[in-house]
Structure formats: C-alpha cells, structure tokens
C-alpha positions in Angstrom: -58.8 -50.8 49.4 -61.6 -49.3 47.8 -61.5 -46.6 45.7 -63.8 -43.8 45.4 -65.5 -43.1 41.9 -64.5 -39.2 41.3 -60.6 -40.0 42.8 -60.6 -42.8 40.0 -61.9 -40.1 37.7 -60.2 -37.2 38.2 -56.3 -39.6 38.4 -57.4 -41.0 34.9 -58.2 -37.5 33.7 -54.6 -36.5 35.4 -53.1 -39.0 33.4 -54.5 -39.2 30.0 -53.9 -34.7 29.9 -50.0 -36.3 31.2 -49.2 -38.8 28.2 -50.8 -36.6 25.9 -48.5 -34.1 27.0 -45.5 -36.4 26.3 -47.0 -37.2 23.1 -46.9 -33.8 21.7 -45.1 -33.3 18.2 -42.2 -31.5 19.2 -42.5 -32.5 23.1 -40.1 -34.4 25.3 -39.8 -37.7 23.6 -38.9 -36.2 20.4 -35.4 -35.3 21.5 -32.9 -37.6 19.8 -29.3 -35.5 20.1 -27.8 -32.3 21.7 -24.8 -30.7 20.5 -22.6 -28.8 23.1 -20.8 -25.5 20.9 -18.4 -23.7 23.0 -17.9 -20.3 21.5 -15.6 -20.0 17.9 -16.9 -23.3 17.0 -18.9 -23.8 14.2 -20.4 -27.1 11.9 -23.0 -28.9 10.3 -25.2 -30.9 12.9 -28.7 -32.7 12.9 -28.2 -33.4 8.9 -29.6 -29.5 8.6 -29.0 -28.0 5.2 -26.3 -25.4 6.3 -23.6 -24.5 8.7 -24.2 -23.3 12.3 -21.9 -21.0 14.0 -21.4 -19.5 17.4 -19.5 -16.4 18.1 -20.1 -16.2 21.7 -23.4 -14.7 22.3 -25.0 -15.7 18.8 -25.7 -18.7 17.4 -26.2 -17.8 13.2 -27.2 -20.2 11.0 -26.4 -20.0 7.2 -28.6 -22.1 5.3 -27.5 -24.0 2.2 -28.5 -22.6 -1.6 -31.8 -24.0 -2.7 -32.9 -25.2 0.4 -35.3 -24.0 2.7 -35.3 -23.2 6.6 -37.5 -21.5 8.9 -38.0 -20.2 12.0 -40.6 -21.4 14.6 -43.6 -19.5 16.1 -41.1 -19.6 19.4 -38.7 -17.6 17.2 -41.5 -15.5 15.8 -42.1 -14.2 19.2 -38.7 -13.2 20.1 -37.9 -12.2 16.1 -36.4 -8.3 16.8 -36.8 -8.6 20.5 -34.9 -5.7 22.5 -31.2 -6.3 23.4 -33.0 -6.3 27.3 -34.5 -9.4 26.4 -33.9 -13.0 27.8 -34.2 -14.3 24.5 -34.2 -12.9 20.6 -34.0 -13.9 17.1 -32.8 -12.5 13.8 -32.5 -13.3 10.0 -31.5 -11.4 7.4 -31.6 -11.1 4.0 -29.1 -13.5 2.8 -30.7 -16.5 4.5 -28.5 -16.4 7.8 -30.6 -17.0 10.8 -29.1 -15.7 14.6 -30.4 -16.5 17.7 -28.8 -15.6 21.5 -30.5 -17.2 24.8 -29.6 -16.0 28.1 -28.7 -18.3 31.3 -30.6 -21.0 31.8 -33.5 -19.9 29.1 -34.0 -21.8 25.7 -36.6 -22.1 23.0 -37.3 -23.9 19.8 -35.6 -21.7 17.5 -35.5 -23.2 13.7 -37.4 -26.0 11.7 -36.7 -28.3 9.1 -39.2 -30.3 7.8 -40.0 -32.8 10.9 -37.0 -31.4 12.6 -36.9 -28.3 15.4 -33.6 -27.0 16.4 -33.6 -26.0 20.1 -31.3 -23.1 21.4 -30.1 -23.9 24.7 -28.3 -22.2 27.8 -27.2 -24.1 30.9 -25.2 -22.4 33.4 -23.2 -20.3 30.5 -23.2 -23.8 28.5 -24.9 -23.2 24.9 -26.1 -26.0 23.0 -28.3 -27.2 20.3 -30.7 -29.7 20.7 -32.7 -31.7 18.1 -36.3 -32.6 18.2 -37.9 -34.9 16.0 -41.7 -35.4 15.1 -40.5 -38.6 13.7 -38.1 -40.4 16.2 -39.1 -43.7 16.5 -39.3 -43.6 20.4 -42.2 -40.5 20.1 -43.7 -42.5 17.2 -44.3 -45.8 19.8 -44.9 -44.4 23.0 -48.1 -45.6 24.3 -48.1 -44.9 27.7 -46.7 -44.2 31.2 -46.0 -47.0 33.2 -48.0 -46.5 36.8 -47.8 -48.0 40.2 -51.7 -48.7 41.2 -53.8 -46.0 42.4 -53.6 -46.2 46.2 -55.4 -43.2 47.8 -53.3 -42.8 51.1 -50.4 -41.9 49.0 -52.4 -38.3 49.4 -51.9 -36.4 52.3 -52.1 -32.5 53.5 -48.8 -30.2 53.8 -48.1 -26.6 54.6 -46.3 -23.9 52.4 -44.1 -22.0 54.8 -41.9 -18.8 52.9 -38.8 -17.9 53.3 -38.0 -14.0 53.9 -36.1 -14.3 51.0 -35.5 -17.1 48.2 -32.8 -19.5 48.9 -30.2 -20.3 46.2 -28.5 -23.9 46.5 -26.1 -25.9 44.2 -27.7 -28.7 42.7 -26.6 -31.3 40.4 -28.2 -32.4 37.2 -28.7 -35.3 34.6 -26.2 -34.5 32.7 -22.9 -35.4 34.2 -20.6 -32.7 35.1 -23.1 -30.1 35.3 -24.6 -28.3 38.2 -26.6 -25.8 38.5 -27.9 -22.9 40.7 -31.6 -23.3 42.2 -33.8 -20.7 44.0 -35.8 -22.1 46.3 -39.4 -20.0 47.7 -39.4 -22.1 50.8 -40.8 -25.4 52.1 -43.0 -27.7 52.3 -43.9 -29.7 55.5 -45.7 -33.2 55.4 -46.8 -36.2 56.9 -45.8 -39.7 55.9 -46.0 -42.9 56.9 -45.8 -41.7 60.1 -43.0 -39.2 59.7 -42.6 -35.8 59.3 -40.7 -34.4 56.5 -39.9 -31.0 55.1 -38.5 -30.4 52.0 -37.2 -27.5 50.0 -39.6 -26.7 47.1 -39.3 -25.3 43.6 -41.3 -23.0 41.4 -42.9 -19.8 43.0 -46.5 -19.4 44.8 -47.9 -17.3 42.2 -47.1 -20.3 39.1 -47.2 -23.1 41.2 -44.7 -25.2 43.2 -43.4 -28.7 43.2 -40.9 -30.5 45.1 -38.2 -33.1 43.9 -37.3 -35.9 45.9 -35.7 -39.0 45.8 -36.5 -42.5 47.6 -35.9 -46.1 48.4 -37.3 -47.3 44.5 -35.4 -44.9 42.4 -32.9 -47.4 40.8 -35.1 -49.9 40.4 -38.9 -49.4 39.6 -38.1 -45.3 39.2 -35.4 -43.3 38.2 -32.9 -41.8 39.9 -35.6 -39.4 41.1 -38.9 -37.8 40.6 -40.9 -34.4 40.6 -44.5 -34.2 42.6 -46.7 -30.5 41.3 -48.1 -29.2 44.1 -49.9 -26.3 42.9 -50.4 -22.9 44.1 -50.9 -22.8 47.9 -54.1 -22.0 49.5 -54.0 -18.9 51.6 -52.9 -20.7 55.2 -50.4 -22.2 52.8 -51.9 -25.3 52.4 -51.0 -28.0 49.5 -52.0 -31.2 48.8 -49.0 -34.0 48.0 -51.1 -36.6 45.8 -47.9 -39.1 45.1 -50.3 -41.1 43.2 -49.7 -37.8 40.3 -45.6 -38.2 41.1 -44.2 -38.0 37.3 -40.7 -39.1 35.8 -39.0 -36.4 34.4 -37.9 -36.6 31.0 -34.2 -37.8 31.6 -36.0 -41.3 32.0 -36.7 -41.1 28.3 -33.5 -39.9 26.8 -30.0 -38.9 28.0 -30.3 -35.6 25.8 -31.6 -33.4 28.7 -30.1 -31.3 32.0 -32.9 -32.3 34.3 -32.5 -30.8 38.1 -31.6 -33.1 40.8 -33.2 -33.2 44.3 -31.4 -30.9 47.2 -29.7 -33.6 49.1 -32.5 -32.9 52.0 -35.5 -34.1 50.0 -34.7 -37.9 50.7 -37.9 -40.0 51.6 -36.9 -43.2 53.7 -39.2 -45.5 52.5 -40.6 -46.8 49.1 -42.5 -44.7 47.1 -44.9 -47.5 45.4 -46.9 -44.2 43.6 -47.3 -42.6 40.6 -45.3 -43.0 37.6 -42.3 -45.6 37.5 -39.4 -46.3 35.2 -40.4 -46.8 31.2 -39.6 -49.6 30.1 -39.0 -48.4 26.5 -36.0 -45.4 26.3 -33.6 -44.1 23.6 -30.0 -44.5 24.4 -27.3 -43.6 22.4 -27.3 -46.5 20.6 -30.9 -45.6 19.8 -33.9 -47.2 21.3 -33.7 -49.9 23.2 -36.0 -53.7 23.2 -37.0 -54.0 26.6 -38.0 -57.6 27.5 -39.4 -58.3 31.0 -38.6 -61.4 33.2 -41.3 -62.8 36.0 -39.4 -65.1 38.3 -42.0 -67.5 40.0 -39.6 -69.3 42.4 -37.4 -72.4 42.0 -33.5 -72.0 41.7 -34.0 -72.1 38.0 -30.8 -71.6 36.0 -31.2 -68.2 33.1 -28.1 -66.7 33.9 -26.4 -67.2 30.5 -30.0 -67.0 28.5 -30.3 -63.3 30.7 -26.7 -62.8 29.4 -27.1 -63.8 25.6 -29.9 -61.9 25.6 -28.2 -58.4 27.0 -25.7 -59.3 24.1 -27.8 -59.7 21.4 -29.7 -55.7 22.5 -32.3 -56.5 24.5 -32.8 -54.7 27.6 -33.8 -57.1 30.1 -35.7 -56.1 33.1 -35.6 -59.1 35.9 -38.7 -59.2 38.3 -39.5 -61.4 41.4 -42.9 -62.4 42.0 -42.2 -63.7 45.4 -41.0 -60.4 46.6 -42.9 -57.9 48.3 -42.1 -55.4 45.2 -44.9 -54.5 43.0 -44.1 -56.4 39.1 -44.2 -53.6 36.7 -46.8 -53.5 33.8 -46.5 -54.7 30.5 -46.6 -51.1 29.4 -44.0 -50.6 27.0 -42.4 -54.5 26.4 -41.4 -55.9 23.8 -41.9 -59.7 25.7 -42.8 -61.5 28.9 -40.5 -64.5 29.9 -41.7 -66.3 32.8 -39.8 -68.7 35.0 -40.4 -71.2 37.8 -40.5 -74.7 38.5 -42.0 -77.1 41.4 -42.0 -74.9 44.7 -44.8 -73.8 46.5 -44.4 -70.3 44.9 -44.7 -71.1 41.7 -48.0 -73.2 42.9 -49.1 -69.4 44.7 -48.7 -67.6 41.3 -49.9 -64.6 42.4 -52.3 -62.5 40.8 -49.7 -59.8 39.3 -48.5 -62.7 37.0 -51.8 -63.6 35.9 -52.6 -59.9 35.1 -49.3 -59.5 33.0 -49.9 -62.9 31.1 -53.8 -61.8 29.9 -52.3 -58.2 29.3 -49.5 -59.7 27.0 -52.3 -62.1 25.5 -54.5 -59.1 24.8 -51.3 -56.7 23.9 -50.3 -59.3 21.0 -47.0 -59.5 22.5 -44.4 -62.6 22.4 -44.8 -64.6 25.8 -42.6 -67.8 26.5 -42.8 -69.7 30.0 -40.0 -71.9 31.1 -40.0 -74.5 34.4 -43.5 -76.5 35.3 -44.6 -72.4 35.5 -45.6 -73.2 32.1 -47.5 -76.6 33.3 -49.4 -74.7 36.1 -50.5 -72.3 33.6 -52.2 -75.2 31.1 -52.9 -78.3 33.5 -56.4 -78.3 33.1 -56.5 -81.2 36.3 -55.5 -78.4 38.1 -57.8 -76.0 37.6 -60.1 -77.1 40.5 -56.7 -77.1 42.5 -55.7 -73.5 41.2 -59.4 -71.4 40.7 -57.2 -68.7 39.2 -56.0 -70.7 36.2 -59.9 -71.0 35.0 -59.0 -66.8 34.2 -56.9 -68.0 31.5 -59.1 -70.6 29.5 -59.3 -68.0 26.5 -55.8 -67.1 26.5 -53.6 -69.1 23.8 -50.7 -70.6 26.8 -50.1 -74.2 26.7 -47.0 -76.6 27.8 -45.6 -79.4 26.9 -44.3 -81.9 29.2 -42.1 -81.7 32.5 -39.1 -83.7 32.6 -36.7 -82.6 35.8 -34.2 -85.5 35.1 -32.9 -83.6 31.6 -29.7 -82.2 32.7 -26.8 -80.4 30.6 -23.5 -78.9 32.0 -25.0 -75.4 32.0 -28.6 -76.5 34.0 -31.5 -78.3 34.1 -33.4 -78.6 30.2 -37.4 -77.3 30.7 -39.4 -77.4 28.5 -40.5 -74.2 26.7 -44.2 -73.1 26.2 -45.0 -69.8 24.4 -48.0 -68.0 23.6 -50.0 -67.8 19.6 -47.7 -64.9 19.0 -44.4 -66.9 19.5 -45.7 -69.8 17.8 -47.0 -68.6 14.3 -43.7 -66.5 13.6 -41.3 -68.0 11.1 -38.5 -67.8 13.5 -40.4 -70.5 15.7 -42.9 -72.0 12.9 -40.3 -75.0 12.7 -39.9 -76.0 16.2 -43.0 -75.5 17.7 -45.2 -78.6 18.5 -48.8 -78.7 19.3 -50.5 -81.3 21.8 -54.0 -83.0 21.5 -55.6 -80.0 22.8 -53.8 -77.5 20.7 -50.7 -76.6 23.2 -47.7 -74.7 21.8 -44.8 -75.7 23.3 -40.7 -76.4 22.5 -39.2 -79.8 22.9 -35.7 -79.1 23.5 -34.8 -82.6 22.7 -36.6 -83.1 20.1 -35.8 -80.2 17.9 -31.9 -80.9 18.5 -31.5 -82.2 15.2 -33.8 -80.0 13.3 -31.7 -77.3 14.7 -28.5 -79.2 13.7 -29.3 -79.9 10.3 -30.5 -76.0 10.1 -27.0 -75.2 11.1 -25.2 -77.4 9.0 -27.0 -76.5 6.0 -26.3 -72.6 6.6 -22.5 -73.2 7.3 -21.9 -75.4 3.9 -23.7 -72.5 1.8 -21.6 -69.9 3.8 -18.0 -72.1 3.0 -19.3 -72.5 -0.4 -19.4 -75.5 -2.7 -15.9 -77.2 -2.2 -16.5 -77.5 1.6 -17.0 -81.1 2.7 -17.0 -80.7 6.4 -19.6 -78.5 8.2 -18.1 -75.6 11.0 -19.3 -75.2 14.7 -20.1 -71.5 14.9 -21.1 -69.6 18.0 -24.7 -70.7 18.2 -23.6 -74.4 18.1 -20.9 -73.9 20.5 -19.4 -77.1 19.4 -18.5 -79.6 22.0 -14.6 -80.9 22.9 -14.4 -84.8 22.1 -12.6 -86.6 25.0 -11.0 -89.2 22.7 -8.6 -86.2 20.8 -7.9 -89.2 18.3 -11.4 -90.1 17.5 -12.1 -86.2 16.9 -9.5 -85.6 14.3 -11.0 -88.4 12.5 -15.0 -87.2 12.9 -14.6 -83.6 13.1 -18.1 -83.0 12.4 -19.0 -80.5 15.3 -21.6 -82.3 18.3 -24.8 -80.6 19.1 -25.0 -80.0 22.6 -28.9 -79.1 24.3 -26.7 -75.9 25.8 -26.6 -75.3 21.8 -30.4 -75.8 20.9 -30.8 -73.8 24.5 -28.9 -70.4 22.8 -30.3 -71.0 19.5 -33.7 -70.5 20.8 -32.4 -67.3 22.7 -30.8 -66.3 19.8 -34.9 -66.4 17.7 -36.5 -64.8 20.6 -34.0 -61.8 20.6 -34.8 -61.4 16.5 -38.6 -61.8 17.3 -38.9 -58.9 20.0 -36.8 -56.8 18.0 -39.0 -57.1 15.3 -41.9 -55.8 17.5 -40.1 -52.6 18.2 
C-alpha cells in the first residue's frame, strides 16, 4: 500500500499535537490517586499540608500553620463565581480554601508544589483527585503505541440529528458507576463492507465523536476507544479516519470515570487502526515493567519462565508472530524475549520481528533470544539462505550453540543469546560467553556451577559463620535424592538446569526493572 506524502504528514502532525497533549504537566498521565469523600467526611489525603473537609456541597480545605497552598488559575476563574454557577471557589482569610462543583463538572482546584488537587463530581459522587507533574509514569512516557498507518481505515459518514437529544445509561471505567449520556444523534458509515450507525457524542457546534468497541479491545486495545469526528459539514458530512482512533485515559491509570460505548456502537471486525494498548501503565501497585514476548513457532516450553516472571512484577505481554495479528511496537518496553526453535516458522521470521529486534538494538533495551531463533538470527552460512538476516549485521545479536538432546523435567535446555545490553550488565557479566566472532550468548550447562557456588556462597554468609552445610533456597529449587539414606548423609542441596533456568529469569526480571 502506498501512502500518499501529505496523508503521512498531516497523521504525524495528528500525532505528535496527541502525545504532546498527554505529556502536558498536569495532563492525563499525571493522575496517580483519587479519593472518593461522601459528605461529613473529612481527612488528610495526597500527603497535603492540612485537612480537607466536605459538608455536602463544599469541599474546604484548612491548610496547616507555616505552610503554603494555593489555588490554580482554574480556581482563579471560578474564585467568587455566582451561586448560578456550575462551578466556584472561595478562601478566606484564615487560610481555608472551599470549592463546590456541580454534576458531572470538575476542575483543578488547589496546588502544592508539583501537586494539583482536582475537584470532582460524577453522577452526585464528589471526589478528589491527585495530579502529579512528577509521577514517574508522566516522567517516562515516550509515546503512543500505533497500529501502522493504512489509509482505507478512512471512509465518509453522515451526521443525521435527532429532534431532540437522546439521554442513555451508560457505564463507565470505574466499576459501579454509570452515568447518564445525551446523545445529538448519529452517525452512519461504511465499513468493510457493512453499514453501521452509531450513536454519537459531543454536539455539532464543538465537535462530535463516537465511542465504540471491537474485536481487538482486550488484546491489542482496551476495553474500547473514542474516534473525533469534528464538526459536520452542512449536508452533515464527517470523515471517520480510524487511523486518528485514541485510547482514552483509563488505559493509563485506573484513577479515571471514563464513558463506555452505548451497547449499539459494536464494530464486528478488528480494528488494526490508530492507537493500541500502552504497554507501560500505573496500577495500584504503581507502575508497572512491561516485557514483551515474540513467539516464532516451535512448541517451546516458557510456561513457568512466563510465570516466574509475572511473580517477580513484570508485566508480560505474549505475542505470536505466526498469527495474522499485527506484533505491537517496542514503544514503551522494558525488554524483548524472543522464542522459537527448528520449524519452518521460525525459518520465515517475518519482518515484524526483524523491525522489533533493530528497534530494541537502537532503543538500548535488554533483548534475549531463546530456541535456534537465536541461531537464525547470527548464522552467518545462512545469510545467503535468509537475505533478511544481512539487515542485522550491525546489530549486537549472537548465539551460541544448538543442542536439542538437553532435556530437564520441566523442557527442553536452549541455549540463551542476548543482545550488548544484556551482556555488559553486572547481573549477566559473569555468565555471559563470547564466541570467535564476538557472540554473546548463555551456556546453561556450563554456568551450572558458577551459579551453584554463587548460591552457596550467599547462603553460608546469610546462616552466618557456624553454618557448615549450605541451604537450597527458592532459586535453587533443590532436588529430592532417590536413595533417602544416601541424602541424609550428603545433604548438600543438587543443582538442577530447571535451577540455573529460574536463576537466569530471576536476573532478567532485576535488569528490566532497572530500566524503568
């Protein structure tokens, strides 16, 4: 498909105006916590200097002695506001700030230092919400994740009013909380050969925009998305581009009411277009390490790695490359893993794999590939075999050698090649091995008992210096002697490959943590 110059233009413009938006200082990635107050309750929230009260149609704020709050230019605005008003502010004298927001409105009422405190109504639900220039998910957001720019993802619809606005019930992200929507009218489309007609939000003079679910949210999108339509030309004419489809913020934090789709606005099909999931979200744990997975083909055994992994906090996102589904970008990992071994799929390593390995080589971030992936990726006999390895001649992957008769209880042993990133970090400094022609790669059998003396030498320092006999632990996961007799005389643990195996999950989890 080719693309023409000005619709490549005018997307990128779309989307760099889009993440800068995100990006702002007090903007949609900066919320980190919300505080529901019912009315009679009052407390000290967001680490604020003073004590926030709510008497049920004011929120006052009584700051602390010797300490210093203001109000926002938001506030400003509404500061004195008639009692008419949606929204006003007050603060008198003796340093007691009061704001009151009516149904459904809100604004960013008070600052302190890098911290705004948003006053909130949803559905006769006050709260206060926190936003922080300095949260750590604002402070390393980069970009958007996209699906590739395909130009018949734009097509023509019509506007058509309704006499009157429609109200309908409709759910939210926050659970347990609906809301009531008026809807203008509708919007009436063409799509992969189907005609659809959806409700639409917003109003003709602002602009309108439609929310709408479809066969990827769950998976490459969230549980929906939101498409601006614009203000409608005087037939009622609108132009759907899902190439500028946007997540809304709920895909960032959980800290937000967004509004659902109307049950109607259900496209059939996959929307491969415009902005997919994140890959890097706060949770209320904080934010998460997101790690992606490539799967090249093979039945390669990562079940309990994938497992161990989700243990140790990494958010793992698993991808197929022999799907039709398009691989998400890099945008927004912490580390690629790719795995495969000896089919003809992992021979066709398509080009999305070869785009995520130079984007990781280029992004400086930790890569390790597991199967004879790894040896298709360095072979260079192969190259005349596999032209599209000859992209990857000035990328630091290597492998080691390819031994499919290594077998341990839990799966077959591969071994491990990873990228320059991987290989100088102290974590991996002492296992990694370099070929003739400068490969980094992991031995799993060699390393065994570099790991095991590691291990032993940790455990006698933790027991102290009376302790004679080293301790399994979990990384060692020490093995059961058959001859119960023979054990109780040798207790000293055995080292199983399944061991070295988690160990080695266990430093890649520390690594990619440390790149968030």
């Amino acid at each position: 498909m080719v693309l023409s110059a000005q619709l490549t233009t005018e997307w990128h413009a779309w989307h760099d105006a889009r993440v800068a938006d995100l990006a702002t200082r007090f903007g949609p990635l900066s919320i980190t916590d919300i505080q529901w107050v019912p009315p009679g309750q009052s407390g000290r929230w967001f680490d604020l200097p003073g004590e926030f009260s709510f008497d049920g149609t004011w929120m006052h704020f009584k700051v602390d002695p010797g300490h210093t709050v203001g109000p926002t230019a938001a506030s400003l605005e509404v500061t004195d506001a008639p009692s008419s008003s949606l929204m006003a502010a007050r603060h008198s004298k003796e340093g007691t700030f009061s704001a009151r927001v009516s149904l459904n409105t809100g604004f960013n009422w008070l600052l302190s230092g890098d911290v705004v405190v948003e006053l909130l109504n949803r559905e006769g639900y006050v709260a206060l919400r926190k936003r922080d220039s300095k949260a750590p998910l604002l402070s390393r957001f980069i970009d958007v994740p996209t699906f590739p720019l395909d130009k018949s993802w734009t097509v023509q619809g019509t506007f058509e009013a309704f006499d009157q606005p429609q109200p309908h019930r409709i759910g939210t992200a926050t659970p347990g909380l609906d809301r009531t929507e008026t809807f203008p009218g509708t919007v009436t489309f063409e799509l992969d050969g189907q005609q659809h007609t959806f409700l639409a939000s917003g109003s003709v003079s602002g602009g309108l925009y439609i929310n709408f679910y479809d066969y990827t949210n769950g998976t490459t999108t969230p549980d929906w998305r939101r498409l601006d339509l614009g203000v409608p030309d005087q037939s009622g004419g609108v132009i759907l581009d899902f190439n500028r489809t946007v997540v809304w913020p709920m895909a960032f934090t959980p800290y937000v009411a967004c509004p659902a789709p109307v049950p109607q606005n259900v496209l059939p099909l996959n929307v491969e277009a415009g902005e997919r999931k994140p890959a890097q979200t706060l949770g209320e744990s904080g934010v998460n390490t997101p790690v992606l997975l490539v799967r090249t083909g093979g039945d390669i055994f990562y079940e309990k790695s994938l497992e161990l992994l989700r243990h140790l906090g990494v958010d793992v996102t698993v991808a197929d490359s022999t799907s039709d589904e398009l691989l998400p970008p890099l945008t927004g990992y912490a580390g690629l893993v790719v795995v495969g071994y000896d089919t003809p799929e992992v021979t066709g390593v398509n080009e999305q794999v070869m785009e995520l390995l130079s984007d990781a080589t280029g992004a400086s971030v930790p890569v390790v590939a597991i199967g004879n992936v790894s040896t298709l990726l360095s072979s260079q006999e192969k190259v005349a075999e596999h032209p599209w390895q000859a992209s990857l001649e000035s990328t630091d992957f290597s492998v080691a050698r390819f031994d499919s008769e290594q077998q341990v209880s839990a799966g077959p042993v591969y071994d491990v090649t990873v990228n320059d990133v991987v290989a100088r970090d102290r974590l991996f400094s002492q296992v990694v091995r370099y070929d003739e022609g400068g490969t980094s790669y992991i031995p799993v059998r060699e390393i065994e008992p570099v790991l095991r003396k590691q291990q032993t030498r940790k455990n006698a320092e933790a027991e102290g210096p009376g302790s004679t006999e080293p301790s399994t632990s979990a990384t060692l996961e020490g093995q059961v002697a058959t001859n119960q007799s023979t054990e109780s005389q040798n207790p000293e643990p055995q080292w199983s490959t399944h061991a070295t195996w988690q160990d080695l999950v266990e430093r890649f989890a520390r690594l990619v943590h440390s790149q968030i």
